[in-house]
N, C-alpha and C positions, 0 to 999 in steps of 0.2 A: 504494500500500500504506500510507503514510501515514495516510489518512484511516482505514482500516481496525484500525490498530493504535493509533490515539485512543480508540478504541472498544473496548478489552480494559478488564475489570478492574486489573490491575495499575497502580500510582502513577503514572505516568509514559513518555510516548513511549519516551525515551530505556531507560528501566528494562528495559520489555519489549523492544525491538527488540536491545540488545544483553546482554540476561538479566545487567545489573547489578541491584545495590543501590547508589541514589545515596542517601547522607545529606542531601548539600549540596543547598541551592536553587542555587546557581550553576549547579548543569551540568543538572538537573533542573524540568520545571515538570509540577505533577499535574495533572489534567485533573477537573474537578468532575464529579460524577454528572448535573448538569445537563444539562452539553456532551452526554455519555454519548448521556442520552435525548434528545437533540434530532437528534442523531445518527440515531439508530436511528427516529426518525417522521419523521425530512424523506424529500425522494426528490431525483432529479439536476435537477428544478426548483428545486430550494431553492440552488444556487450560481450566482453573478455573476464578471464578468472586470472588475478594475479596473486604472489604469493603461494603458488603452489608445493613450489620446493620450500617455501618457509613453513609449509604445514598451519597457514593463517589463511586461507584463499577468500578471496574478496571477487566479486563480481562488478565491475566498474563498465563504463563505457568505454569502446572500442575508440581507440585513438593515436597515435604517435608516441605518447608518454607512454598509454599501457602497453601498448609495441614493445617499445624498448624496455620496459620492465619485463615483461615475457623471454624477451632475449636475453634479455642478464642472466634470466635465472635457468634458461638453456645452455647456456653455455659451456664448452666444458669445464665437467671442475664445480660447477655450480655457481650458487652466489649468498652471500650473505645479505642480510637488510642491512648494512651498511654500505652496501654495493649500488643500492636503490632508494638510500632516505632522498636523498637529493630530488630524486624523479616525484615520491609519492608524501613527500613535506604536505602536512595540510596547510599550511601556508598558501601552496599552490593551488591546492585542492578549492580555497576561501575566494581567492582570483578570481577562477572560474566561472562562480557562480555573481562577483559582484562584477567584472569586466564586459563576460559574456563572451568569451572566447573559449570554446567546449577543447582546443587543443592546447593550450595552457599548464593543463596539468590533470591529477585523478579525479574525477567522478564518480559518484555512487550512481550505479542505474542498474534494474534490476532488470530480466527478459520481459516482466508486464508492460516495456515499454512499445515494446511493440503490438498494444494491444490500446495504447491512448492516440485518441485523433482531435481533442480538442484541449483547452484551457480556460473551464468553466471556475466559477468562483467554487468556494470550499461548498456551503450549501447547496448550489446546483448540485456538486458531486453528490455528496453525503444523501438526500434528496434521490438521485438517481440510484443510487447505491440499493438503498432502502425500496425503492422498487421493484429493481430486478430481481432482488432477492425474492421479495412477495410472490413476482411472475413466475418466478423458480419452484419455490414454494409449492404456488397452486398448481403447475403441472407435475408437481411430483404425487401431490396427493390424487391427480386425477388418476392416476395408474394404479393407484390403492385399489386390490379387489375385493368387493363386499365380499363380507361374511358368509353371506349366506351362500355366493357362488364359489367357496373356495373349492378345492378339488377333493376328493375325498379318497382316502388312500385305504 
């Protein structure tokens, strides 16, 4: 759901997911309209797992950085995360999301992303959420077979 709620209108993960107003950049970090769209045109091809040899594996989005951190840790001999701080510093990771330049540095994104095609506000989503599920829901229980036509063994 993460990846999902990147992808709202509203300033901030944090903002939306627990319907604050953050002032502070401390507890807060906004998400550039860039990210937004890059979001919404990738598909579940667009993320890489890195960290696999650290035995830490992260799913990030596919990019230059996470490239090259895949190489690192291919290579022979292996690699340490001191081989890769430099690449995957949240530092860089913070850029990204206030610059809006998705090749900058790591990105959290999950394969759901290839499953978002818009940038509805947090309540649209939540809203939507809550419906589909219903819809889910009621066709599930339509396949419920009465009682009284069960089979009879």
């Amino acid at each position: 759901m993460g990846s999902r709620f990147m992808c709202t209108v509203e300033r901030s993960v944090l903002s939306c997911m627990y319907s604050v107003h953050l002032d502070s950049d401390e507890h807060s970090s906004p998400i550039h309209q860039n990210i937004k769209d890059k979001i919404v045109a990738s598909t579940e091809q667009d993320t890489i797992h890195i960290f696999r040899t650290l035995h830490n594996t992260a799913r990030v989005f596919r990019n230059a950085v996470s490239k090259e951190v895949v190489a690192t840790e291919r290579r022979p001999g292996g690699a340490k995360f001191e081989d890769v701080r430099h690449l995957v510093s949240g530092a860089r990771g913070k850029v990204v999301y206030e610059s809006g330049d998705p090749d900058y540095g790591i990105w959290s994104a999950g394969i759901s992303i290839g499953l978002i095609n818009d940038c509805p506000t947090c309540e649209e989503l939540v809203s939507r959420i809550e419906r589909e599920t219903e819809e889910v829901i009621d066709r599930l229980a339509n396949l419920k077979v009465d009682t009284k036509e069960k089979a009879k063994l």
